[in-house]
C-alpha positions as CSV (number, residue, x, y, z in Angstrom):
1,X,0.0,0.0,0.0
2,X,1.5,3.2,-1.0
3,X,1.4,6.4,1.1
4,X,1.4,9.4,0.2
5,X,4.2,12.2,0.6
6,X,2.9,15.8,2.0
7,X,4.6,18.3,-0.7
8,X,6.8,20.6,1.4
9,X,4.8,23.8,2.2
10,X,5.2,26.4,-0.6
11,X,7.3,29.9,0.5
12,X,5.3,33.0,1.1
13,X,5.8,35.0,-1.9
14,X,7.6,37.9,-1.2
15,X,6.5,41.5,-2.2
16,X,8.0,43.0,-4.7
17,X,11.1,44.9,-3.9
18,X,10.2,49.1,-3.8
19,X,12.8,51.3,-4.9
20,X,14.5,53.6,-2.9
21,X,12.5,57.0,-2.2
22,X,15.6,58.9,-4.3
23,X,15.3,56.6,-6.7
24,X,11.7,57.1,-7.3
25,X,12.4,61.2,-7.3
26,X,14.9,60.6,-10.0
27,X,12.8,58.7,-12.0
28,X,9.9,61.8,-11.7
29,X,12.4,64.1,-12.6
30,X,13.6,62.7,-15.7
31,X,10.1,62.3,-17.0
32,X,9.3,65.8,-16.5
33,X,12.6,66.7,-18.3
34,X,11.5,64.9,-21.5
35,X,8.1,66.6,-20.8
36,X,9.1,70.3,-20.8
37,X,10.6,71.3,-23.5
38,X,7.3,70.0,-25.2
39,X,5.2,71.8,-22.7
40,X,7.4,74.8,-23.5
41,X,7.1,74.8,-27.1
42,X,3.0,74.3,-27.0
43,X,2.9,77.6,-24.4
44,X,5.1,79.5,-26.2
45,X,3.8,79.1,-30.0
46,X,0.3,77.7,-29.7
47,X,-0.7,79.1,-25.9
48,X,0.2,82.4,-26.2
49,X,-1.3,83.9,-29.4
50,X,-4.0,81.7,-28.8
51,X,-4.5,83.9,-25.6
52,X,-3.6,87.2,-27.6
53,X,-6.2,86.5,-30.2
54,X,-8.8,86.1,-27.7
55,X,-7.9,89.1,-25.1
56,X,-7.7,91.1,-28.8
57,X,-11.7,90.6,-30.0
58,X,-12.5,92.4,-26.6
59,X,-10.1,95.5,-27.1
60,X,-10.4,98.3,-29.9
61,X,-7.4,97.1,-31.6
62,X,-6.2,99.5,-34.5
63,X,-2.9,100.5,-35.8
64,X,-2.5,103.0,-33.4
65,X,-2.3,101.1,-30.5
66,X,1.0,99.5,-32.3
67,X,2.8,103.2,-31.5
68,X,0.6,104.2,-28.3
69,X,0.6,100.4,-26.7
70,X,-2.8,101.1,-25.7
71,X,-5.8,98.9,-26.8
72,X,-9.3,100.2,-24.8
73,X,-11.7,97.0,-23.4
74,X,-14.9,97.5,-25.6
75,X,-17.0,93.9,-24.3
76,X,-18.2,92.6,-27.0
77,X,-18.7,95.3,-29.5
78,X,-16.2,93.3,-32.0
79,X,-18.2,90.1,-31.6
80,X,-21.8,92.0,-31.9
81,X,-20.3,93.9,-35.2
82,X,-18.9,90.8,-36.7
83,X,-22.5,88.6,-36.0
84,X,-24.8,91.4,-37.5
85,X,-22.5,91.9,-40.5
86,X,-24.0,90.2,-43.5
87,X,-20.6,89.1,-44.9
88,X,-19.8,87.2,-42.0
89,X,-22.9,85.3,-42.2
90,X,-22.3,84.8,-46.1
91,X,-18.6,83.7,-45.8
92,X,-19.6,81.3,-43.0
93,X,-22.2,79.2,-45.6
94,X,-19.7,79.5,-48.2
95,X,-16.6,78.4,-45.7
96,X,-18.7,75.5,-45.1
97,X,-19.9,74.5,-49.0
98,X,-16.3,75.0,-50.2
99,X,-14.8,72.3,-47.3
100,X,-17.6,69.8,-48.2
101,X,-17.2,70.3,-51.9
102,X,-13.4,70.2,-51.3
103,X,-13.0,67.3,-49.2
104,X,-15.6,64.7,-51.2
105,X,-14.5,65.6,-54.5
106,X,-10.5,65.1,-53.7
107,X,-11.2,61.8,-51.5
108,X,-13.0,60.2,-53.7
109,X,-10.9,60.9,-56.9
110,X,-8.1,60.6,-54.5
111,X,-9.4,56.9,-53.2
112,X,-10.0,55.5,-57.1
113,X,-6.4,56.7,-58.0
114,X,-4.8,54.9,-55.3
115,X,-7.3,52.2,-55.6
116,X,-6.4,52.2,-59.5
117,X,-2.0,52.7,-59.0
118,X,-2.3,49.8,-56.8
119,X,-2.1,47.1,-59.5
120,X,1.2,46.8,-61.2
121,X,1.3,48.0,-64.8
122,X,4.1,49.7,-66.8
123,X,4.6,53.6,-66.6
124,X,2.8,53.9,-62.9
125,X,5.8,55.6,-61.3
126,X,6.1,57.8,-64.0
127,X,2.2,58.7,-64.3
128,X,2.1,59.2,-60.4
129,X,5.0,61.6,-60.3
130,X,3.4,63.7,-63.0
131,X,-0.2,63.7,-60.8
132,X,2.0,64.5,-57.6
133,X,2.9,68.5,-59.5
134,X,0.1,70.0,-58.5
135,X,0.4,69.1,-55.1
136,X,4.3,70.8,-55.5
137,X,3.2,74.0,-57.5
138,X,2.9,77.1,-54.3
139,X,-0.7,77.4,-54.4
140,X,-0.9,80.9,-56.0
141,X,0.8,80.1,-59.2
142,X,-1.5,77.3,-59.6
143,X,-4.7,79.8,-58.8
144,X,-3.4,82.1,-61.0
145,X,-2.8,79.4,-63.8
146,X,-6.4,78.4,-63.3
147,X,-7.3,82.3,-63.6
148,X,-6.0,82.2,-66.6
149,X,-7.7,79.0,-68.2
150,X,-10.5,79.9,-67.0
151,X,-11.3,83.8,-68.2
152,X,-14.5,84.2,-69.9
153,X,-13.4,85.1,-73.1
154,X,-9.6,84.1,-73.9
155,X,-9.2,81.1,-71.5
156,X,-8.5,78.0,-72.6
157,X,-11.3,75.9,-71.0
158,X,-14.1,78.2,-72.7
159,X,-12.1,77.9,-75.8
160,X,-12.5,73.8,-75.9
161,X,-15.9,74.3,-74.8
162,X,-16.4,76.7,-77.9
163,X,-15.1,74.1,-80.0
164,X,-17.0,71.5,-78.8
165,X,-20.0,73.2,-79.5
166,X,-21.3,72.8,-75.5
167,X,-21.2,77.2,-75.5
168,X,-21.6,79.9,-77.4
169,X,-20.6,82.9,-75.0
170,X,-18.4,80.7,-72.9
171,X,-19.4,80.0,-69.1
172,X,-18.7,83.9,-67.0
173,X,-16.5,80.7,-64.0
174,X,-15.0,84.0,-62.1
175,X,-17.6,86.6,-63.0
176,X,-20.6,85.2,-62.1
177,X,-21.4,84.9,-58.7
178,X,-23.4,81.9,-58.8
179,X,-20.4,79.8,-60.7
180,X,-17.2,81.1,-59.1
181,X,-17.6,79.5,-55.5
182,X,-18.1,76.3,-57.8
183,X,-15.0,77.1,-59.9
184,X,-13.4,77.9,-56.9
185,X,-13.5,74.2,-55.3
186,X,-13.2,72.4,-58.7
187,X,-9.8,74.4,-58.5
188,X,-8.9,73.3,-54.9
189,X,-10.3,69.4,-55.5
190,X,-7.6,69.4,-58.5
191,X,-4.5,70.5,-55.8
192,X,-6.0,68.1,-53.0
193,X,-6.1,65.1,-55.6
194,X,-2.1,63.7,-55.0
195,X,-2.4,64.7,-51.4
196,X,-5.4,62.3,-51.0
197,X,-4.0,59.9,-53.5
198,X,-0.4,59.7,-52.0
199,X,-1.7,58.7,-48.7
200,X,-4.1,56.4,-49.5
201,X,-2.3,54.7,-51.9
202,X,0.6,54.1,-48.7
203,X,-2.2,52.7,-46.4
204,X,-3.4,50.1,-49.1
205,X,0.0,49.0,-49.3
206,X,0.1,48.1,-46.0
207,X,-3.5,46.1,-46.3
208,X,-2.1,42.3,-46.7
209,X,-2.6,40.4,-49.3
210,X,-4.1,37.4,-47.4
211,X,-7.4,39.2,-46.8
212,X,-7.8,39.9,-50.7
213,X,-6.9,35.9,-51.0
214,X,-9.6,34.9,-48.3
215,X,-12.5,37.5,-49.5
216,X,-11.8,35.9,-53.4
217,X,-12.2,32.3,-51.6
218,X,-15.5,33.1,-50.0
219,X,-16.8,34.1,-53.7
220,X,-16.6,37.8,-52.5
221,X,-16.9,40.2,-55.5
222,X,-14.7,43.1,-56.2
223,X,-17.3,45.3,-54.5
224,X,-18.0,43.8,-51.6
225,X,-14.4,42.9,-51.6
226,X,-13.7,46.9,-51.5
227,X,-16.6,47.3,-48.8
228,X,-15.8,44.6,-46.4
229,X,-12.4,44.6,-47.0
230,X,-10.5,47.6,-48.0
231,X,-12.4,50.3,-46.1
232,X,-12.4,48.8,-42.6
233,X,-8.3,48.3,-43.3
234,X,-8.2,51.6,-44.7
235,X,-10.1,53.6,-42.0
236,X,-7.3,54.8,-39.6
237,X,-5.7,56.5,-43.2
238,X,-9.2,57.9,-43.7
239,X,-9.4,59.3,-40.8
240,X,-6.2,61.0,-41.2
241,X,-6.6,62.3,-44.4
242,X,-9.6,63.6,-43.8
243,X,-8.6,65.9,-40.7
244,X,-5.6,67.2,-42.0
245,X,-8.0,68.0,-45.6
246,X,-10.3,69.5,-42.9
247,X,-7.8,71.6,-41.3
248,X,-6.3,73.0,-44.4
249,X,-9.3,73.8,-46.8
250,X,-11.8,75.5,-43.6
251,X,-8.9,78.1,-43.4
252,X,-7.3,78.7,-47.2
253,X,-7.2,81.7,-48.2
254,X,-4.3,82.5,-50.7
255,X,-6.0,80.6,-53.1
256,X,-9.4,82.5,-53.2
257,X,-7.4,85.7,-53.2
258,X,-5.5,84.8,-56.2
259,X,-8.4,83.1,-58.2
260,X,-11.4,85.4,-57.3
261,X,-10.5,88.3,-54.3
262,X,-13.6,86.6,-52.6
263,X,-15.6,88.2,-55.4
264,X,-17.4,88.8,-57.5
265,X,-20.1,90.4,-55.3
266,X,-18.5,88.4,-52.2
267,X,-19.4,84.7,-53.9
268,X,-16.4,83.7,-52.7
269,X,-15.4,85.1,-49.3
270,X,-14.7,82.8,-46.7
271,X,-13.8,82.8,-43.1
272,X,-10.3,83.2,-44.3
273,X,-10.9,85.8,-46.7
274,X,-12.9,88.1,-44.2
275,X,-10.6,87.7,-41.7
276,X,-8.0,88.6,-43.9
277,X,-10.2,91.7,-45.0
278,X,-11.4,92.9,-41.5
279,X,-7.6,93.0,-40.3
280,X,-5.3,93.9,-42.8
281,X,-7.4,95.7,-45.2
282,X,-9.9,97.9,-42.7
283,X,-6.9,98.2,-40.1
284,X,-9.3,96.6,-37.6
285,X,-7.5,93.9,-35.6
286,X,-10.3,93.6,-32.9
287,X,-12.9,92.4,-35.5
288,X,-10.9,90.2,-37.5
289,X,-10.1,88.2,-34.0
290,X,-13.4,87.8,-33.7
291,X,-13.6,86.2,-37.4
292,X,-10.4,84.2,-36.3
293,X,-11.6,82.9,-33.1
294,X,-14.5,81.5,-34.7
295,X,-12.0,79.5,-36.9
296,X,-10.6,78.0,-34.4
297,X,-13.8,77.2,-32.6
298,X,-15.1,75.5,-35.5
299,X,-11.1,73.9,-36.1
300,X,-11.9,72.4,-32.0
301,X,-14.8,71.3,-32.6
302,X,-14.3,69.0,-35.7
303,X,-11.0,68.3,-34.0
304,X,-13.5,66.8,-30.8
305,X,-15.6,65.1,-32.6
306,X,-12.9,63.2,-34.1
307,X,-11.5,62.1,-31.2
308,X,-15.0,60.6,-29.8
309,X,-15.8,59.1,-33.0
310,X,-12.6,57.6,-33.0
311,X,-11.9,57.1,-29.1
312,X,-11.7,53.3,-29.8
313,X,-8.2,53.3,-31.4
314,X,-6.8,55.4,-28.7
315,X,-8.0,52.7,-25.6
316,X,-5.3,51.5,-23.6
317,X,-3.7,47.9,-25.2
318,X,-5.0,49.3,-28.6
């Protein structure tokens, strides 16, 4: 009969060893010396005129006070002249038509470029590089290029349309206030293209080939291969593009004062534009804060509800 030996009784397990108290201030320290000059940097450049701009819509700001350093509290005089102005109204609707009109037209060209340079044929380098120049061209000599194709009666685009028989006047795309905020965005959707197509074409890159294999196994199609497939892989580059196309078109401004002035008849005045016109061009500073403010209000905003609707990818073990 066998018995049974009692296992010898296990050793309490002993608590993890803390580190000395110095050791521990050290440690602090260092962190808050990597932290700093970060901290530092977002004060001084993003913190402090951020503070300016807003102390400034409350003050009668005007050239003067550059000489005389004195800038009167007026409450909200700015704020109450910028709301009841007309043209700030105005630019608002047309700051927001241009961004959507902007930001659909060069993602989706964008997406079907990338979608299409990702199979291998001959020449895509060399077609891609040439669809990358007007992303490289300074923004005002492309405007003023497109100023120049399309004038009513000599430009180029009129011409063709001329030719083709679609016009006989040629369409009025800067002179006519119902068609120039139109021409305006087909203009910025043709510099936005590489941008969008660049990126997008990086993050299907990265999509692996093993999913394409499996969705073509299952009998998936190339649709619902794109749907299922593509655009869940592809949504953190989505994302990304999006809010930095966001962030750039809500604010341009050298382009509309290169391709229209913001006219004709104020068509195409923007939030930039005003803001722009309210401070540089009527001298007063106070007003155009307000404009600018609002900016950035709308900027934080879009900026917030990115993060919630996007909160997911930023949990902890994500």
């Amino acid at each position: 009969m066998s018995t049974l030996t009692p296992a010898p009784p296990r050793a309490a397990a002993r608590p993890p060893a803390q580190a000395p108290a110095g050791s521990r201030h050290r440690q602090t320290l260092f962190r808050w010396l990597f932290v700093v000059p970060a901290l530092g940097y977002m004060a001084l450049f993003f913190g402090y005129p951020l503070v300016r701009i807003i102390l400034m819509s409350f003050q009668e700001y005007t050239p003067a006070t550059y000489f005389t350093g004195e800038a009167p509290f007026n409450g909200l005089d700015n704020w109450r002249a910028v709301f009841s102005d007309q043209l700030f109204t105005d630019a608002l609707w047309h700051t927001a038509l241009f961004t959507a009109g902007s930001l659909l037209g060069q993602f989706t060209i964008g997406l079907a470029l990338a979608v299409f340079f990702s199979r291998r044929f001959r020449l895509a380098g060399l077609v891609r590089a040439v669809l990358l120049l007007p992303w490289l061209v300074p923004m005002v000599v492309s405007a003023v290029v497109w100023r120049r194709i399309l004038d009513q009666e000599h430009g180029v685009l009129n011409s063709a349309l001329r030719t083709l028989g679609l016009t006989d006047g040629g369409v009025p795309w800067l002179s006519s206030p119902s068609v120039a905020l139109l021409a305006a965005v087909l203009v910025n959707i043709w510099i936005g293209i590489p941008f969008n197509m660049v990126i997008l074409y990086g993050g299907l890159q990265e999509i692996p080939r093993e999913l394409y294999e499996a969705a073509s196994l299952d009998g998936a199609g190339p649709w619902r291969t794109f749907r299922s497939v593509t655009l869940p892989m592809l949504r953190p580059v989505i994302t990304v593009v999006l809010v930095l196309g966001f962030m750039s078109t809500v604010k341009i401004l050298d382009l509309i004062l290169a391709l229209t002035d913001g006219g004709p008849a104020d068509a195409t005045q923007t939030l930039g534009t005003v803001t722009y016109q309210l401070s540089f061009l009527n001298l007063d500073f106070g007003q155009g804060a307000v404009v600018g403010n609002v900016l950035i209000l709308v900027s934080a905003v879009f900026a917030v509800l990115y993060l919630r609707a996007n909160r997911s990818d930023f949990a902890p073990g994500k």
